[in-house]
RODO-2510 file (C-alpha; in nm, 4 decimals, decimal comma):
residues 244
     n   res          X          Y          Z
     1     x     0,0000     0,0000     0,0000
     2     x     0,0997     0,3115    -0,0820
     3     x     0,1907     0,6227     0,1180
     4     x    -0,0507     0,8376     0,0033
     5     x    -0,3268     0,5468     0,0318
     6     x    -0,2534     0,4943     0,3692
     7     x    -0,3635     0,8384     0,4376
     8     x    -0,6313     0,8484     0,2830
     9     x    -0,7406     0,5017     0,4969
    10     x    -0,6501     0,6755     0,8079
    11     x    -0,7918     1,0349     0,7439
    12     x    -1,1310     0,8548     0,6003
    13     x    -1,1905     0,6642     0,9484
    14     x    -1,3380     0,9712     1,0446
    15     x    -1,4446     1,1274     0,7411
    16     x    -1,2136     1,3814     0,6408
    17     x    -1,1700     1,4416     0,2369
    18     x    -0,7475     1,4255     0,1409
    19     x    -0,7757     1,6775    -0,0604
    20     x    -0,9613     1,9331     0,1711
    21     x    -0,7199     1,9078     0,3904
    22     x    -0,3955     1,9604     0,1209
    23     x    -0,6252     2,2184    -0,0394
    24     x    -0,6619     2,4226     0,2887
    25     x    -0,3130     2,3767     0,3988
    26     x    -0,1932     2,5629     0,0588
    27     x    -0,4270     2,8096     0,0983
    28     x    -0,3105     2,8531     0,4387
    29     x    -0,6831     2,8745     0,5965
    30     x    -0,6728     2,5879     0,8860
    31     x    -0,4525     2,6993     1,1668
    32     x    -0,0461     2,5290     1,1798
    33     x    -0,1992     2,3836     1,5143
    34     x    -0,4782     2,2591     1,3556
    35     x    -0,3319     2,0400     1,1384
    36     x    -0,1566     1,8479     1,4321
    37     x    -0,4142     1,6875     1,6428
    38     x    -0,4708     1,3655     1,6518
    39     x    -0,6822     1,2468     1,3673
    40     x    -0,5781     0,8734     1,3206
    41     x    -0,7867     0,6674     1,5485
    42     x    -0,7286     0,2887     1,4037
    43     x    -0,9943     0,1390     1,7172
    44     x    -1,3122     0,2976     1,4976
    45     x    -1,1034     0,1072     1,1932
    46     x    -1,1779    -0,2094     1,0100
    47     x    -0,9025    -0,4095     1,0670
    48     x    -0,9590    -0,3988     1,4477
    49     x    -1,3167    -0,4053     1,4671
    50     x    -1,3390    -0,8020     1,3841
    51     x    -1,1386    -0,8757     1,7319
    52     x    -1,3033    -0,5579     1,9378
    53     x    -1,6649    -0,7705     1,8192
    54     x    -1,5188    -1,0242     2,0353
    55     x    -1,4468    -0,8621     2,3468
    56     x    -1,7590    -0,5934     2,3630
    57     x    -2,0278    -0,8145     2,4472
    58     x    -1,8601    -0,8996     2,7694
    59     x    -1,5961    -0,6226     2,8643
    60     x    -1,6135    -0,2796     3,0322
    61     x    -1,3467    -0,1904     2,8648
    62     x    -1,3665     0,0803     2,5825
    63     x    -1,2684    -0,0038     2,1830
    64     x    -0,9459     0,2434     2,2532
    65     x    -0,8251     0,0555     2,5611
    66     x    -0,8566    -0,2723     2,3669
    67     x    -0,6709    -0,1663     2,1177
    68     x    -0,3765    -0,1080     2,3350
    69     x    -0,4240    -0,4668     2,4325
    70     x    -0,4799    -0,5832     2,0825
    71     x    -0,1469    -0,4049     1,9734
    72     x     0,0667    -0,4892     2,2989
    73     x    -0,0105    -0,8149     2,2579
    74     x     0,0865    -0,9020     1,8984
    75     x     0,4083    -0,7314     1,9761
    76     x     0,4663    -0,9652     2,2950
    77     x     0,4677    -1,2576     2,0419
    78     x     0,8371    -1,2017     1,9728
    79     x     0,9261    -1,2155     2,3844
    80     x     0,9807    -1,4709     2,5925
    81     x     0,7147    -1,5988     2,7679
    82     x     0,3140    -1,6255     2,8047
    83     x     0,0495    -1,3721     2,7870
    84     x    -0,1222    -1,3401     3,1598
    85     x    -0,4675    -1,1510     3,2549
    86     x    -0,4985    -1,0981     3,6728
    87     x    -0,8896    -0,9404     3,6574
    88     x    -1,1232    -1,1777     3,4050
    89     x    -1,4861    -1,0507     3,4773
    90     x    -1,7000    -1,1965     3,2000
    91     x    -1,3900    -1,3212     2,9634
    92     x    -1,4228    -1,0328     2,6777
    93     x    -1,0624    -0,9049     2,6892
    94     x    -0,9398    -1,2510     2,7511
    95     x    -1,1364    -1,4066     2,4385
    96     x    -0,9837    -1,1389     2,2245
    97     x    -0,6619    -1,1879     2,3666
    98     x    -0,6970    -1,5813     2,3027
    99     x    -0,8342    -1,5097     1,9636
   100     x    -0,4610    -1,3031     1,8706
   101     x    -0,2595    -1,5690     2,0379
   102     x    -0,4271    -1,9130     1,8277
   103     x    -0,3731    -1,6931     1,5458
   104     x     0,0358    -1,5191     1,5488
   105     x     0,0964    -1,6980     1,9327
   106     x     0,2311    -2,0361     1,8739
   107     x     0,3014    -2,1721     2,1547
   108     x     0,2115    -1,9307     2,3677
   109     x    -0,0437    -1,9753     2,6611
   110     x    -0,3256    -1,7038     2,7967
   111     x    -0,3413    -1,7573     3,1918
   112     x    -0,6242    -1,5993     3,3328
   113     x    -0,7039    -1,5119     3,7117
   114     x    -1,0008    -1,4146     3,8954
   115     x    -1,2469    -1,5193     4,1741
   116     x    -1,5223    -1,5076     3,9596
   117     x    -1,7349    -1,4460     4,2435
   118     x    -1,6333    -1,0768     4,3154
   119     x    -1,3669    -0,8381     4,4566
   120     x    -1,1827    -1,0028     4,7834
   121     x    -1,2146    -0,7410     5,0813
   122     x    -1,0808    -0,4215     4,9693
   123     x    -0,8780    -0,1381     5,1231
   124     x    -1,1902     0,1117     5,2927
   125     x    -0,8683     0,3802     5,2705
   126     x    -0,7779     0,3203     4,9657
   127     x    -1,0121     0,1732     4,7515
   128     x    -1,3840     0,2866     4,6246
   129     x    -1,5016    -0,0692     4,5578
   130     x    -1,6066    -0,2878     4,7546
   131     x    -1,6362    -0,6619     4,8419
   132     x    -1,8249    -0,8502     4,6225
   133     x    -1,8181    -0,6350     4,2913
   134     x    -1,8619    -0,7566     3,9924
   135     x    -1,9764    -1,0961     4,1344
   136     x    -2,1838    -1,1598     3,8314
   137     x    -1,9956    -1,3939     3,5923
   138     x    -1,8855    -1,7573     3,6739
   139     x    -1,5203    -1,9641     3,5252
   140     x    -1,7921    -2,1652     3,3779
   141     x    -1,9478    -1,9044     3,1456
   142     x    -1,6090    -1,7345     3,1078
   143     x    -1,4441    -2,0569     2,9813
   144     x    -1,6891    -2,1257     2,7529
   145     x    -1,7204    -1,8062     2,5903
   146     x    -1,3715    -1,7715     2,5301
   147     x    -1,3758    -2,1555     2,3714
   148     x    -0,9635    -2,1840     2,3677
   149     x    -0,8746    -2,5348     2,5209
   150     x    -0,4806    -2,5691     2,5405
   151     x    -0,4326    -2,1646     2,4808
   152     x    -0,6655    -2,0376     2,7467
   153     x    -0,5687    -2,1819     3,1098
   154     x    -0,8231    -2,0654     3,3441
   155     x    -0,7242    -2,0426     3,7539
   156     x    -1,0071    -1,9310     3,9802
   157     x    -0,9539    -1,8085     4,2991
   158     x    -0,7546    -1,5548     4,5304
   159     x    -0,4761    -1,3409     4,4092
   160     x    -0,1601    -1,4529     4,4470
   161     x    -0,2821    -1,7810     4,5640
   162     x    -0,3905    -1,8742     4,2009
   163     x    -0,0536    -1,8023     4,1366
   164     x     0,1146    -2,1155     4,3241
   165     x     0,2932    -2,3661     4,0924
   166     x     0,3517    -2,1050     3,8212
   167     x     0,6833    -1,9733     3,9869
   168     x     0,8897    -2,1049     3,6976
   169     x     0,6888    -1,9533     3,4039
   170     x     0,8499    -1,6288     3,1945
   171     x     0,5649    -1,4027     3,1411
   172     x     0,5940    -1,1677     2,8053
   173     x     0,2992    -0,9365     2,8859
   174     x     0,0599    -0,8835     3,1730
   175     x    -0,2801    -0,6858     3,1944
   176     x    -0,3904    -0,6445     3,5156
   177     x    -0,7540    -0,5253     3,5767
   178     x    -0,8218    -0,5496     3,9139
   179     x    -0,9036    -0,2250     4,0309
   180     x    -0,7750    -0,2392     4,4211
   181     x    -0,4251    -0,1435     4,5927
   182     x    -0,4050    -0,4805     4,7266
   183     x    -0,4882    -0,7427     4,4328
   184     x    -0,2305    -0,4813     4,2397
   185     x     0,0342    -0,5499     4,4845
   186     x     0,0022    -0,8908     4,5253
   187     x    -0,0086    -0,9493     4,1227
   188     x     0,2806    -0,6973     4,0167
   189     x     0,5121    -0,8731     4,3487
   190     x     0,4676    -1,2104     4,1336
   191     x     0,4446    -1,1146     3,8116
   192     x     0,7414    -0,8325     3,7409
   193     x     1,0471    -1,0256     3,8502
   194     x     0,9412    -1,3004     3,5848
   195     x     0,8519    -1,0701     3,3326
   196     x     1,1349    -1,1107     3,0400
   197     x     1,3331    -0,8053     2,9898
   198     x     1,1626    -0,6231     2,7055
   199     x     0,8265    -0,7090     2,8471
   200     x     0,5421    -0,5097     2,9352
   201     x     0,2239    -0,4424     3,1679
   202     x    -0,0554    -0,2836     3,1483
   203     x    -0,2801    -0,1453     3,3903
   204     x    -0,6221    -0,1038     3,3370
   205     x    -0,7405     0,1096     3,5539
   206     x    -0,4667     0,3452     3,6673
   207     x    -0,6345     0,7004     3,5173
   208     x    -0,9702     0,6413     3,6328
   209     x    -1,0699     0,7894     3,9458
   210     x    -1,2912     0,4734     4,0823
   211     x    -0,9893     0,3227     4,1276
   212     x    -0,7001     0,5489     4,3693
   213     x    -0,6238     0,2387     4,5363
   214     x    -0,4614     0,1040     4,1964
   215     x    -0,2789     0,4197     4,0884
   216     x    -0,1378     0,4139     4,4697
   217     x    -0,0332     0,0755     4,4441
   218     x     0,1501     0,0953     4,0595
   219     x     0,3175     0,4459     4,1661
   220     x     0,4783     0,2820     4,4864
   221     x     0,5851    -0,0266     4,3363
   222     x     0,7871     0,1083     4,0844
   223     x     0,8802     0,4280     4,3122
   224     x     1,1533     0,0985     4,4071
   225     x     1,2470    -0,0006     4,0364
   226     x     1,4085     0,1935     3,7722
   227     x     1,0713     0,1960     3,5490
   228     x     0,8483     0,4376     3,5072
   229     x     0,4771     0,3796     3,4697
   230     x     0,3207     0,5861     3,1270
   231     x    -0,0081     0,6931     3,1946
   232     x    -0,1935     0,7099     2,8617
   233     x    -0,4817     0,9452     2,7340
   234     x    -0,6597     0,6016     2,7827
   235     x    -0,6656     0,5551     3,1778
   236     x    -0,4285     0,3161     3,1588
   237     x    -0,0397     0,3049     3,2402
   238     x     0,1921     0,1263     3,0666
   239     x     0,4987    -0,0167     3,1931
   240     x     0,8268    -0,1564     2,9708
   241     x     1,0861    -0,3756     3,1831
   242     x     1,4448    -0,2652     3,0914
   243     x     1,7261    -0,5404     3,0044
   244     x     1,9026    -0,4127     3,3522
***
């Protein structure tokens, strides 16, 4: 494809005309400034939208937020290690997830972690949820929406318990949705030190202010490290480990 017809894909997702723009940029009528903002938005595009079907009947999470996912994760296919989700709900992420990994992943595997039956006691200083959130879904329902046997390995229960027996496993990416200081702790204490260098997590809901307890928790855990959380125009932060 060429240059100039990869432009006009990205400028038609949202309906500008090519040559409206070039003409008004000669004739010097739209503002220098203007013509910077951000005008590619490839979530709303068609190449995405066949995976974001996936996820939307059973995620909270928005079409630009699962695009980070959808693009982090593809990349992780190169590093060593599996892909690992700490905050399930009702499977949507994690079925689009699976979906990218039986596709590029190889042999790549998709753990997943939740109760299923709600939020574990939360942090009354810290946290706005509470216990019990988001109680209704079930591994059951999850499982068999995401329909992934040997890619998609399912462990129900408490954080880090679920977690026991998996101590020698590389992880390549994380996403970890679980919206209180405490589960964020207790994933990110497991999960970093056996994430392979050039790996990545992502939090979910760092930016969003129904969840302090999570933004406390990333900011002092790697207040210790020598990364640096990203918080995107998203909500979420993003966080690269370093070969050192």
């Amino acid at each position: 494809m060429s240059l100039a017809t990869r432009i006009k894909t990205a400028v038609s997702y949202l309906g500008y005309d090519v040559r409206r723009i070039s003409n008004a940029t000669a004739n010097k009528s739209v503002p220098n400034a203007a013509l910077y903002k951000p005008l590619f938005s490839p979530w709303l595009g068609p190449n995405f939208k066949p995976y974001y079907d996936i996820a939307a009947p059973r995620t909270l999470v928005s079409a630009d937020r699962c695009y980070v996912l959808y693009t982090l994760v593809k990349q992780s296919l190169a590093i060593e290690g599996d892909v690992w989700e700490c905050g399930v709900y009702k499977g949507g992420t994690a079925a689009m997830l699976a979906r990218i990994i039986t596709e590029y992943g190889g042999e790549k595997k998709l753990y997943l972690f939740d109760t299923f039956t709600g939020m574990p006691a939360t942090d009354k200083e810290r946290d706005l949820h509470r216990q019990g959130d988001f109680a209704d879904t079930s591994a059951e329902s999850v499982e068999a929406f995401i329909n992934a046997p040997g890619v998609a390995m399912i462990r129900k229960g408490w954080i880090p318990e679920t977690f026991a027996g998996l101590e020698s496993r590389r992880i390549a990416f994380a996403h970890i949705d679980v919206d209180i200081y405490r589960s964020v702790i207790d994933s990110l204490e497991f999960i970093w030190p056996r994430l392979s260098p050039g790996g990545f997590v992502v939090f979910d809901d760092y930016g969003f202010p129904s969840c302090p307890g999570a933004l406390q928790a990333v900011d002092e855990f790697f207040a210790k490290t020598m990364s640096h959380p990203l918080c995107l125009p998203t909500g979420q932060a993003l966080v690269f480990k370093s070969e050192r």
